[in-house]
C-alpha positions as CSV (number, residue, x, y, z in Angstrom):
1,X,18.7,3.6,3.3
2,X,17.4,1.9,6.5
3,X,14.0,1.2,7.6
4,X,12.3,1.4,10.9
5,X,12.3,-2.6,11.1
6,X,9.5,-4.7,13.3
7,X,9.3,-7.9,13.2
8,X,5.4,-9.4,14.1
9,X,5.0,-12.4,16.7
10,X,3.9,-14.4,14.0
11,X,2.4,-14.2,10.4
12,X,-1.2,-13.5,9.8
13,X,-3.5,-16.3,9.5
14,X,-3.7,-15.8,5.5
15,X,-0.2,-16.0,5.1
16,X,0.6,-19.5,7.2
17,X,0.6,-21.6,4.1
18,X,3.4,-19.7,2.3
19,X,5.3,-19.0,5.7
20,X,5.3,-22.9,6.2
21,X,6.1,-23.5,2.3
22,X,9.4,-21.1,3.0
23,X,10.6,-22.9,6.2
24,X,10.3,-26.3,5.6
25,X,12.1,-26.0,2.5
26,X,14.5,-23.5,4.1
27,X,17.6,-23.1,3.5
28,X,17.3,-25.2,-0.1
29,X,15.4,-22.3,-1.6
30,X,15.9,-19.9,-4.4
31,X,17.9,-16.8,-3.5
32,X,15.7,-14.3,-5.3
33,X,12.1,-13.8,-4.0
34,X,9.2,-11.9,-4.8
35,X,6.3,-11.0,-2.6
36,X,3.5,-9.1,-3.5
37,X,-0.1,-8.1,-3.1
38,X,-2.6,-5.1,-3.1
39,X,-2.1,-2.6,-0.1
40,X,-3.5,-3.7,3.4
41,X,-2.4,-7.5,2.8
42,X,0.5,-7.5,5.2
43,X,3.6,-7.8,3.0
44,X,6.1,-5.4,5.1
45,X,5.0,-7.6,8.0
46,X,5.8,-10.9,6.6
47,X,9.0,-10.0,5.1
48,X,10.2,-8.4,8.4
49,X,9.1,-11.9,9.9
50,X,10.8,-14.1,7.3
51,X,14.0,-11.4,7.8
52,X,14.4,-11.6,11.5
53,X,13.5,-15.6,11.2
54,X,16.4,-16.0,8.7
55,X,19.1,-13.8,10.3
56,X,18.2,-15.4,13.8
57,X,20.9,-16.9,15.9
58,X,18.2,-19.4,17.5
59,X,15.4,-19.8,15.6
60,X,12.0,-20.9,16.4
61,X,9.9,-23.1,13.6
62,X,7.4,-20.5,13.5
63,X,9.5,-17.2,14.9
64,X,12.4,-15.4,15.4
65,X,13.9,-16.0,19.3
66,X,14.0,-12.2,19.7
67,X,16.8,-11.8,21.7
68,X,19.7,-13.3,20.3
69,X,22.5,-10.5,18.9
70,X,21.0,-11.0,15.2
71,X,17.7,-10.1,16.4
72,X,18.8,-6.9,18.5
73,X,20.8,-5.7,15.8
74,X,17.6,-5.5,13.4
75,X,15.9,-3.7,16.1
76,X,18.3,-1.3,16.3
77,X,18.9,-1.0,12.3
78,X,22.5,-1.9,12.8
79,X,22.9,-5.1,11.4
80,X,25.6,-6.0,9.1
81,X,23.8,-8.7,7.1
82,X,21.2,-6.8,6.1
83,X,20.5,-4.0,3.2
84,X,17.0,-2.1,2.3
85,X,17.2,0.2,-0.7
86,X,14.4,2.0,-1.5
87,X,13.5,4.7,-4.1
88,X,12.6,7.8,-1.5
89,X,16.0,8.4,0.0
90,X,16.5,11.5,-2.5
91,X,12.7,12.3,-2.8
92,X,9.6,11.9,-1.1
93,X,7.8,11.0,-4.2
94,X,6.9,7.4,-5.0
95,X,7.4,7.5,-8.3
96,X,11.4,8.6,-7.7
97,X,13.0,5.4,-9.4
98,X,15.8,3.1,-7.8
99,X,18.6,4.3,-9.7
100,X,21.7,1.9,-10.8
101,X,24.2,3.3,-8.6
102,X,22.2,1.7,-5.5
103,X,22.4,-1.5,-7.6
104,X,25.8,-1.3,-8.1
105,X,26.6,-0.5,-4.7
106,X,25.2,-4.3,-3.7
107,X,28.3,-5.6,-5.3
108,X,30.3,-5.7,-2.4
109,X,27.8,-6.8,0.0
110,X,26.6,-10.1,-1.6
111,X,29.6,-11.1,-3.5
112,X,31.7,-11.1,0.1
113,X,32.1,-14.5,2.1
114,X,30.8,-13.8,6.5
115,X,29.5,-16.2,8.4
116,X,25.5,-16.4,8.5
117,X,22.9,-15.3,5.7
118,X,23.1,-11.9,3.7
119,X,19.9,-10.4,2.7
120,X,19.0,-7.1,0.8
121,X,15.5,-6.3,0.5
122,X,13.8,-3.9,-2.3
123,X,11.2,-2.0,-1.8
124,X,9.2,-0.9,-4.4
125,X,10.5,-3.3,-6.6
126,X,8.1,-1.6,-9.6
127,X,10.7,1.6,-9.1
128,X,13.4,0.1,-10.7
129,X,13.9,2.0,-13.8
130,X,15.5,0.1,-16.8
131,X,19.3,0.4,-15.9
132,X,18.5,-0.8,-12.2
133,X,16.4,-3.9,-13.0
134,X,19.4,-5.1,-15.5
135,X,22.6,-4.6,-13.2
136,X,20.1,-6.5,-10.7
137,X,19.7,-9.3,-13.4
138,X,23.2,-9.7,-13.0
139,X,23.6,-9.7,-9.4
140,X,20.4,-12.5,-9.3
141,X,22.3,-14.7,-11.9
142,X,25.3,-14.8,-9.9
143,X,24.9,-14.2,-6.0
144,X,26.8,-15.4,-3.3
145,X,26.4,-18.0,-1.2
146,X,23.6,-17.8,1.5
147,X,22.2,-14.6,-0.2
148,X,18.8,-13.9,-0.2
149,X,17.5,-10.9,-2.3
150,X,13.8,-10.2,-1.5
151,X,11.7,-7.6,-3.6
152,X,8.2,-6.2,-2.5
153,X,5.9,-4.5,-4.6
154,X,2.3,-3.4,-5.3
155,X,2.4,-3.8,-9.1
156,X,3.6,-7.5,-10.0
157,X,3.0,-6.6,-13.5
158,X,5.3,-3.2,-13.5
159,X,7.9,-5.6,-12.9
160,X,10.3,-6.6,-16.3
161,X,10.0,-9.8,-17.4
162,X,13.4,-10.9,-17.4
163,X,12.9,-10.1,-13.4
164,X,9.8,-11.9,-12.9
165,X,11.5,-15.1,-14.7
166,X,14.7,-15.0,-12.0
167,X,12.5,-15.2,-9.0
168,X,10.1,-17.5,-6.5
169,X,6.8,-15.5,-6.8
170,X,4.7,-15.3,-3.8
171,X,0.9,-13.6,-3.6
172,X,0.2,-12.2,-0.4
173,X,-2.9,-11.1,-0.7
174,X,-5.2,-14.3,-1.7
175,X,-7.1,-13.8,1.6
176,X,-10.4,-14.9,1.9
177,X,-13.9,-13.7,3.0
178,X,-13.9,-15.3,6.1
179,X,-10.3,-14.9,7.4
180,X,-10.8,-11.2,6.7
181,X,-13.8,-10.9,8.3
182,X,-12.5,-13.0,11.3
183,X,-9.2,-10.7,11.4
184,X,-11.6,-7.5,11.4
185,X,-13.6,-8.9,14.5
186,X,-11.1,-10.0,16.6
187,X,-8.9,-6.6,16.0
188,X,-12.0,-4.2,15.8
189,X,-13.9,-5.7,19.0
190,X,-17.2,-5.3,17.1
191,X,-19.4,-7.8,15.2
192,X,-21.7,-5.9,13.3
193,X,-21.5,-7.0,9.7
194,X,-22.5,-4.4,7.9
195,X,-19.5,-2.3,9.6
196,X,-16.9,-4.9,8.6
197,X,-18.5,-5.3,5.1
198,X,-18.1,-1.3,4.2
199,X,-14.9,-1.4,5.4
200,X,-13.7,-4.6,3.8
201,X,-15.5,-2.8,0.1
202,X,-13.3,0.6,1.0
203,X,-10.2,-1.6,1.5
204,X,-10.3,-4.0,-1.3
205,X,-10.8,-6.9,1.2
206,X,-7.4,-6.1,2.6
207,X,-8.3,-6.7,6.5
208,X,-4.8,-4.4,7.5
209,X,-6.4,-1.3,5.1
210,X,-9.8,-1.7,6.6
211,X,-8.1,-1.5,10.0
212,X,-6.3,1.7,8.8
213,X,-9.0,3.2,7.4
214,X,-11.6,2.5,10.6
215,X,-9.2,5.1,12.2
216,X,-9.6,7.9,9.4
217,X,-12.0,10.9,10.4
218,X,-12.6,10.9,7.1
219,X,-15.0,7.6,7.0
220,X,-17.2,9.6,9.7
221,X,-17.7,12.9,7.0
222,X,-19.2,10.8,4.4
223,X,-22.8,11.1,4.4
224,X,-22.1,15.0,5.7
225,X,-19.8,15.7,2.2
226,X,-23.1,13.5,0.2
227,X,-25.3,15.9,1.9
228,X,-23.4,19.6,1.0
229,X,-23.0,18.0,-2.0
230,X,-26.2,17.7,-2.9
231,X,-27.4,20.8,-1.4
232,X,-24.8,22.3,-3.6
233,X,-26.2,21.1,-7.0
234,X,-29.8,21.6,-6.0
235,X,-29.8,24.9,-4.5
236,X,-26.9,26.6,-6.4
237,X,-26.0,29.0,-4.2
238,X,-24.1,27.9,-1.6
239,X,-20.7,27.6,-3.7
240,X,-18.2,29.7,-1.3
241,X,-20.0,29.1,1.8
242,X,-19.0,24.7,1.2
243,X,-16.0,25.0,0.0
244,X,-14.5,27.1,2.7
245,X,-16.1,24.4,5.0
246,X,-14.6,21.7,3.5
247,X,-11.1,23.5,3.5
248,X,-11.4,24.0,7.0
249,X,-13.5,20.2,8.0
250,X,-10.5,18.0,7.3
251,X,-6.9,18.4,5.5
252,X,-6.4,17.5,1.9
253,X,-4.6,14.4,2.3
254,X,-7.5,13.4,4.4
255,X,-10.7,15.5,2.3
256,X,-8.7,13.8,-1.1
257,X,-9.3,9.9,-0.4
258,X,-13.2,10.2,0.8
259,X,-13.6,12.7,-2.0
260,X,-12.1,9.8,-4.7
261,X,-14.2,7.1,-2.9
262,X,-17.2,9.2,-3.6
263,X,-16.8,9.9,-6.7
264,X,-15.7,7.1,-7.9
265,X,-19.2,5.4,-6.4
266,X,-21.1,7.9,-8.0
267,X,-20.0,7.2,-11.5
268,X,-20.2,3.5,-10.5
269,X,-24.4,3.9,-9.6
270,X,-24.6,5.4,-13.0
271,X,-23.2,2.4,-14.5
272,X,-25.3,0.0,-12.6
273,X,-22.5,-1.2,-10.8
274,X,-22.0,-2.0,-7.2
275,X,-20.8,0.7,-5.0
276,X,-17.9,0.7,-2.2
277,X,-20.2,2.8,0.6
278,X,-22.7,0.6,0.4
279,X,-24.4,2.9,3.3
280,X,-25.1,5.8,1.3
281,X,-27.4,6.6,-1.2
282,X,-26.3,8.2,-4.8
283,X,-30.1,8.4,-6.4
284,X,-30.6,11.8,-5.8
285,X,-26.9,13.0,-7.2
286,X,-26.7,10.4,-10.2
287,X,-29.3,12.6,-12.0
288,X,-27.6,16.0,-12.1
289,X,-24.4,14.7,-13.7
290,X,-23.5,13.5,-17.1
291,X,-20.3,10.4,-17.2
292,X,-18.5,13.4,-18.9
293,X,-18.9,15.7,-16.0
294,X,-18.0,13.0,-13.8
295,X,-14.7,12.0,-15.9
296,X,-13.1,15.4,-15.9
297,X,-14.0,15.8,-12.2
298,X,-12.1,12.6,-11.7
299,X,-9.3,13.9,-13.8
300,X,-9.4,17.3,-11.7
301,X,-8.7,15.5,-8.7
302,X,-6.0,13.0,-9.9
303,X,-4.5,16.3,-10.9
304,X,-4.7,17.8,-7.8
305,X,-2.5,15.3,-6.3
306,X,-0.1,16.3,-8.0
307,X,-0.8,19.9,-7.0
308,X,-0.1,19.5,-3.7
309,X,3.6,17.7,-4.2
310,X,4.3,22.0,-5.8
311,X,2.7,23.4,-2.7
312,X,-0.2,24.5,-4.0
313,X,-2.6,26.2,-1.3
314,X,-5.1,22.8,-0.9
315,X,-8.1,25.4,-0.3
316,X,-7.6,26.8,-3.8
317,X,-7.8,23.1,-4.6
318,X,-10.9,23.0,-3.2
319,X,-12.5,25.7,-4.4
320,X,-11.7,24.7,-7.9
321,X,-13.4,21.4,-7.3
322,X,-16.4,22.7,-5.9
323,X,-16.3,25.2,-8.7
324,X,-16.4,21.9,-11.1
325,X,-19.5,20.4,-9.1
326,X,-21.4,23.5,-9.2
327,X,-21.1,23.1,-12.9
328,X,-23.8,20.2,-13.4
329,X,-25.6,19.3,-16.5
């Protein structure tokens, strides 16, 4: 399966250490490499960097020249030297594993002799199932020369062990307070603090999330959901009337994420714990809720994902977690 590749003009700011670690000890380093990191820290980017740099016909220290045949045929998807398998090619689910026959197929490709560097990249690395990650074993233990085989992932820890072992690690996203922040402000065009902080909390100080989620009409309904919410639970009758304006206010896939973030904050106030929307105030909803009311409305709506892979109508979702609100302590 091919990817719609893009290579940056350079790496972020956060990543310039490893970047620099790579290249100077390029090409004396290990032919199986691992880069991961939490969502929003940029690891598609740099890998499509380190790709392009690679492959390049006249490289830059810090860049691929862009224009050389290498470079045009990643562009275009059409280069020869290059592999990305994926688990979604049969399914749209994320969970769909890498199966062995992908593995397999590899084979050919690293074992032959051209002129100029191989790579294959794997993306997620977590989905390889148990028969993948051991046919892989055996392609890392014996590659051929000027092979690189780069895996991505989310979930270091979902990887096997015996994979982990084979490979030069790298952690994308150690990113610090500051070079997030600066990111946010030079890519937002605003200064205000207390905007950046929220977004940074909603993001998992990822500065690439934050960006993404800046752009979500969701992050603007917030304090409108905590209201109806509220008014919900305190005047009791207003069940249908909500819920049919939520169905219609935004789409699931939109309504689901500022729904988890809220939740998920309320049970943390409960708790005495710090919250993610650090603009809104969950005093007046913390009281009508028990932690056992909360839990199996959290378990409701990791359901409901699900739901919505079958086809489910989402505003029968929707009513049935409204229904779940309604029913307070």
């Amino acid at each position: 399966m091919s990817e719609k590749f893009f290579a940056q003009p350079e790496v972020y700011l956060w990543q310039k250490n490893i970047w620099e670690l790579l290249t100077a000890g390029f090409p004396s380093i290990g032919h199986g490499l691992l880069f991961y990191g939490k969502e929003g820290c940029g690891k598609n980017d740099f890998v499509h960097h380190f790709v392009a740099w690679v492959l390049c016909l006249d490289k830059q220290k810090n860049a691929p020249c862009g224009k050389c045949s290498s470079c045009q045929w990643l562009k275009s998807d059409t280069h020869p030297n290059y592999v990305y398998i994926s688990n979604d090619e049969e399914s749209k689910k994320t969970n769909n594993p890498i199966k062995i026959e992908k593995i397999r197929d590899l084979l050919p490709f690293v074992q032959q002799t051209v002129d100029g560097w191989r790579i294959v990249v794997i993306q997620p690395a977590d989905a390889l199932n148990t028969a993948s990650a051991n046919a892989l074993l055996k392609t890392l233990e014996e590659p051929g020369e000027r092979v690189l085989i780069i895996l991505i992932t989310q979930h270091f820890l979902k990887l096997p062990a015996t994979i982990r072992s084979r490979v030069q690690r790298y952690a994308l996203d150690r990113i610090t307070t500051k070079n997030a922040q600066d990111y946010l402000q030079q890519n937002l065009g605003v200064n205000e603090g207390a905007q950046i902080e929220l977004l940074l909390n909603l993001a998992n100080d990822m500065p690439l999330k934050a960006l993404d989620i800046q752009k979500q009409t969701w992050l603007g309904k917030r304090k409108e959901f905590l209201d109806d919410w509220l008014l919900l639970v305190d005047q009791k009758k207003m069940l249908m009337k909500l819920s049919m304006k939520w169905a219609k206010e935004l789409p699931f896939h939109e309504f689901q994420p500022m729904f988890d973030y809220l939740l998920s904050d309320l049970i943390a106030f409960k708790l005495n714990q710090s919250i993610r929307n650090i603009d809104l105030n969950f005093s007046n909803l913390s009281s009508y809720y028990s932690f056992d009311a909360l839990f199996n409305i959290y378990s409701t709506l990791q359901h409901a994902k699900g739901y919505t892979q079958q086809n489910v109508q989402t505003h029968l979702i929707i009513d049935d977690l409204f229904v779940l609100l309604l029913n307070v302590k």
